[in-house]
Kinemage of the C-alpha trace (Angstrom):
@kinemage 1
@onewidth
@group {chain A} dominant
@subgroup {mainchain}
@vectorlist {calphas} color= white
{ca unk a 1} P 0.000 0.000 0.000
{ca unk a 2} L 2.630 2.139 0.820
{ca unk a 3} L 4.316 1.927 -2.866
{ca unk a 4} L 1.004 2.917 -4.350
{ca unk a 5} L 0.961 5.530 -2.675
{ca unk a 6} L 4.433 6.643 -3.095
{ca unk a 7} L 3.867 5.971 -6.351
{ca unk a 8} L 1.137 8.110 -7.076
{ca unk a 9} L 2.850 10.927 -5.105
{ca unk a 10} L 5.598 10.652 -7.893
{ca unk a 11} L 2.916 10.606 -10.595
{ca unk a 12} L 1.526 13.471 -9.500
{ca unk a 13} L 4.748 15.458 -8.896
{ca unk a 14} L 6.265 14.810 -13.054
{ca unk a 15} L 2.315 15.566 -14.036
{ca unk a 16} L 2.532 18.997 -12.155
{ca unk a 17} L 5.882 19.181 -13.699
{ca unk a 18} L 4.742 18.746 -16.875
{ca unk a 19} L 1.747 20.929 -17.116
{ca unk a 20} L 4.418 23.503 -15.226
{ca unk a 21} L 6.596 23.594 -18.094
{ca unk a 22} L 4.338 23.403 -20.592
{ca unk a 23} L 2.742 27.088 -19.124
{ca unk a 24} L 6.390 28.378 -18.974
{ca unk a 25} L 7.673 27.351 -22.113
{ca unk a 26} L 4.942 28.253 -24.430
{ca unk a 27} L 5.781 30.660 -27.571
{ca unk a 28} L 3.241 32.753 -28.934
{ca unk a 29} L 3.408 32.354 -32.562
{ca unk a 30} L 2.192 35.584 -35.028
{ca unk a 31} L 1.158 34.688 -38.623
{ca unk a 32} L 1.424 37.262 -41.161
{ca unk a 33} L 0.106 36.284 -44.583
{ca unk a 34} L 1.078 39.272 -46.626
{ca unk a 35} L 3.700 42.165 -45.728
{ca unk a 36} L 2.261 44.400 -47.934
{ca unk a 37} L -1.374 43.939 -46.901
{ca unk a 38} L -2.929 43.387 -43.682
{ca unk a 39} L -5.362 40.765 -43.783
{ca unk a 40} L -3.972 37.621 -43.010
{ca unk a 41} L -5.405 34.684 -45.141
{ca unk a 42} L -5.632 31.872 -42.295
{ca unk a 43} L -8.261 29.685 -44.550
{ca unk a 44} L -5.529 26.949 -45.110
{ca unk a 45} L -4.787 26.204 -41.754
{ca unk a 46} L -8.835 26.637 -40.521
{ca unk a 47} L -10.328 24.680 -43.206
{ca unk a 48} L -9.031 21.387 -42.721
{ca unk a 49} L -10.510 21.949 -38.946
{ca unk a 50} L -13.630 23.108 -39.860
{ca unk a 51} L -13.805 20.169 -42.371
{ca unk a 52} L -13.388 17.633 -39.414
{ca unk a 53} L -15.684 19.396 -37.315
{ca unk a 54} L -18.852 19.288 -39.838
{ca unk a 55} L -17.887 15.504 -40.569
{ca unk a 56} L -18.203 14.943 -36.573
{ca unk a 57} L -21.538 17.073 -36.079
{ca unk a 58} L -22.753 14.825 -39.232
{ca unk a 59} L -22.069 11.795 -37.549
{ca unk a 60} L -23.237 12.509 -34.031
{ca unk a 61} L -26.639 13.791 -35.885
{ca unk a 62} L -26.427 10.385 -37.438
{ca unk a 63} L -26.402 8.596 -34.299
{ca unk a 64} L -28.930 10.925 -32.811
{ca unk a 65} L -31.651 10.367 -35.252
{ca unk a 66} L -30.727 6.678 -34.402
{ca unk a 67} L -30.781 7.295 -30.718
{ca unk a 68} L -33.898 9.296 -31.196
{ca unk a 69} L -35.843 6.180 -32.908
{ca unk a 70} L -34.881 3.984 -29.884
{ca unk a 71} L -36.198 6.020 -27.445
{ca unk a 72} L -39.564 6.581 -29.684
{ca unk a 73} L -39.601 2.634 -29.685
{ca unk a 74} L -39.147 2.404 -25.962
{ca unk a 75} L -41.779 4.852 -25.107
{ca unk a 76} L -43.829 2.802 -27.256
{ca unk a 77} L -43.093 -0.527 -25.532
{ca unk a 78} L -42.978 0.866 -22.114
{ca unk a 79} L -46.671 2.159 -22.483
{ca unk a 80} L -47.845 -0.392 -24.177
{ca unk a 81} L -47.049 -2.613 -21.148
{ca unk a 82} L -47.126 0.257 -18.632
{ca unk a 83} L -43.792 0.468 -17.463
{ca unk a 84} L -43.684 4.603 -15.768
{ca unk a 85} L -39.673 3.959 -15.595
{ca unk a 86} L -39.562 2.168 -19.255
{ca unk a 87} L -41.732 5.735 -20.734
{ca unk a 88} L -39.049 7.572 -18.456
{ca unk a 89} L -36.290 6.017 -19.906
{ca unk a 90} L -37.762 6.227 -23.563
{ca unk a 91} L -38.310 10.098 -22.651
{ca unk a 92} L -34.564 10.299 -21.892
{ca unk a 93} L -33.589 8.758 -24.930
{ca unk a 94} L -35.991 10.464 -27.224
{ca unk a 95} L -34.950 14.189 -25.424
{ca unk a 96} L -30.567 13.107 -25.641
{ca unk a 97} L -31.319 12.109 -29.617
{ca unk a 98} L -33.428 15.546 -30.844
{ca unk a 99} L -30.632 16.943 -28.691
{ca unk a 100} L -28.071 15.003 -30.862
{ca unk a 101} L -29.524 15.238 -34.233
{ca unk a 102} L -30.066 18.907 -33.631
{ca unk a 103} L -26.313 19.177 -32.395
{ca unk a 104} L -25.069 21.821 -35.646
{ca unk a 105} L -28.211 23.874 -34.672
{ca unk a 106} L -27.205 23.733 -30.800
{ca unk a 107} L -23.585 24.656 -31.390
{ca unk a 108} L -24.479 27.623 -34.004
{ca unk a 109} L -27.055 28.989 -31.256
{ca unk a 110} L -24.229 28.517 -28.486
{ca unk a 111} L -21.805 30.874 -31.021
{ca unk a 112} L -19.087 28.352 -31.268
């Protein structure tokens, strides 16, 4: 017991460490597209990102619409045999997939 707790103490010294130097050591980098103009043209370094970032939404609203037809079928089930926690439990599922097919919508309304 008392090695696992030494080493954790260790762990959590060379994490601290770690996030320490990475905080010290950190070099602000500033892009300049043009010298003779000042608008900086970032779009090749952006749109890869915001390329993987619609191709995640579009497959978390995939699996929402999926998780949303579960929960429809469990609500269905449940009150067909009158199950209160099954129609709860449908609920929850029905509520987390219009949340997750609806995710692009969400994140546009949060201003991300």
């Amino acid at each position: 017991m008392k090695q696992i707790k030494n080493l954790f103490r260790q762990t959590k010294k060379i994490i601290s460490l770690a996030m320490l130097f990475c905080t010290i050591f950190t070099v602000p980098v500033f892009a300049n597209g043009n010298k003779n103009n000042n608008n900086v043209d970032t779009s090749a370094i952006t749109q890869p990102i915001n390329n993987l970032a619609t191709l995640f939404t579009a497959i978390i609203a995939a699996i929402g619409v999926i998780v949303l037809a579960k929960g429809i079928f469990e609500v269905a089930s449940a009150y067909n045999q009158q199950d209160t926690a099954g129609v709860s439990q449908g609920l929850k599922g029905i509520v987390s997939g219009l949340l997750m097919a609806f995710i692009g919508t969400v994140i546009t309304i949060m201003g991300l």
